[in-house]
C-alpha positions in Angstrom: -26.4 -2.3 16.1 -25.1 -4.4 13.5 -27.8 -3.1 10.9 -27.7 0.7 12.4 -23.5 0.1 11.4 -24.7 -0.9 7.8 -27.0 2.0 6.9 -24.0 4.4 8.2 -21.4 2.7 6.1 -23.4 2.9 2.7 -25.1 6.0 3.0 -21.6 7.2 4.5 -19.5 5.8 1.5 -22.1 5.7 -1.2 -22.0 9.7 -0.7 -18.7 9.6 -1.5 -18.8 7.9 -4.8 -22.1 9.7 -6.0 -20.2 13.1 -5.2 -17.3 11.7 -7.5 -19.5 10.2 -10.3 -21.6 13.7 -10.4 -19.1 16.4 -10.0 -16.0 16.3 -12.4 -13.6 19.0 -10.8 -13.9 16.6 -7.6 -11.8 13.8 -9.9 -8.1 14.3 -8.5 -5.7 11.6 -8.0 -6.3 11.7 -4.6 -10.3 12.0 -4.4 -9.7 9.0 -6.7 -8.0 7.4 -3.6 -10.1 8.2 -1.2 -12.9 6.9 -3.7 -11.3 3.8 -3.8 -10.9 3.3 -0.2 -14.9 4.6 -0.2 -15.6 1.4 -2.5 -13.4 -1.3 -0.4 -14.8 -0.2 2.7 -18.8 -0.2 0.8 -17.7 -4.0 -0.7 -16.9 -5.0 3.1 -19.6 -4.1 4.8 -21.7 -5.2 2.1 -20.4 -8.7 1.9 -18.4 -9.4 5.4 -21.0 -7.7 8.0 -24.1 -10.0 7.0 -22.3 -13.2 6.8 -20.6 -12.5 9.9 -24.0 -11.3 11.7 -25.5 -14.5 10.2 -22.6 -16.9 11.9 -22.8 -14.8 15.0 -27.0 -15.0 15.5 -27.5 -18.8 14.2 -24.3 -19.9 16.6 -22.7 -21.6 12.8 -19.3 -22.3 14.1 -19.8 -25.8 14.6 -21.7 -26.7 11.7 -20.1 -27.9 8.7 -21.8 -24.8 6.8 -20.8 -22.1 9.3 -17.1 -23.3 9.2 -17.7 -23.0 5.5 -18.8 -19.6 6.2 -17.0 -18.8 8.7 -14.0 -19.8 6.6 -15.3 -17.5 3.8 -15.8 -14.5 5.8 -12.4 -15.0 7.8 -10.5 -14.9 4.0 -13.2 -12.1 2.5 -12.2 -9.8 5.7 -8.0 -10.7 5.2 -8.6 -9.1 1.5 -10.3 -6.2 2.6 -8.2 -5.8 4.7 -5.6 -6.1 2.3 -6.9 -4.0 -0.5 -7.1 -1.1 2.3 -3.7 -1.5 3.3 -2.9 -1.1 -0.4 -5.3 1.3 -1.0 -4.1 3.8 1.9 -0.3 2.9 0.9 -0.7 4.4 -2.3 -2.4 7.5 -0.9 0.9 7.9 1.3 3.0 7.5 -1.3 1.0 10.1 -3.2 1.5 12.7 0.1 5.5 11.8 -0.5 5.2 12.6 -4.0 3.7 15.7 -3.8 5.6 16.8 -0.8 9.0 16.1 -1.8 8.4 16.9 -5.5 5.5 19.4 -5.4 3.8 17.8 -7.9 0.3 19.6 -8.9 -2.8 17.2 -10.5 -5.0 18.1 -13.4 -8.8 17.1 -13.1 -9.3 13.7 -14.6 
C-alpha cells in the first residue's frame, strides 16, 4: 500500500511540474501555487513515507536509531506540514486579492 501510495504521489505531482516546466502560458501566479504545493507534497513523500515505512516494518521505536529516526521524521513531517499551510495560505490570500480587487495575471 505504502509503495502503491508513492507511485501515485510522484507520478501524480511530478505531472504537475513537467506540465509547468513544458508549457509557458500554464505559468500564472496561481499555477505557480499550486506548483509549489505539487513540490512540498513530491519532497514529503519522498523523504517522510520511506523513513516512516522503515520505522514502522523494522519495529525502530525503541532503538536508539529509530528514536533518532523517528525523531527526524516526526520534525521533517511538522515542516511539511508547515510549508503547506504556508503554501495554501498564500493561495487564499491570492483568491482574496483577486476577488476583492479583480486583479488579472500576465503569464510569467
Amino acid at each position: 500500500i505504502v509503495s502503491l501510495f508513492l507511485v501515485i504521489s510522484v507520478l501524480g505531482n511530478g505531472s504537475i511540474l513537467v506540465l509547468l516546466k513544458r508549457f509557458k502560458s500554464l505559468r500564472t501566479i496561481p499555477n505557480i501555487l499550486i506548483a509549489n504545493l505539487a513540490f512540498i507534497d513530491l519532497m514529503n513523500v519522498l523523504v517522510n513515507l520511506p523513513a516512516d515505512a522503515l520505522v514502522a516494518v523494522l519495529e525502530l521505536h525503541h532503538v536508539v536509531k529509530g528514536r533518532l529516526i523517528s525523531a527526524l521524521v516526526a520534525s521533517s513531517q511538522t515542516a511539511f506540514v508547515f510549508l503547506n499551510l504556508f503554501s495554501m495560505t498564500l493561495m487564499m490570500l491570492d483568491r482574496y486579492l483577486v476577488i476583492s480587487w479583480g486583479l488579472r495575471y500576465k503569464v510569467m
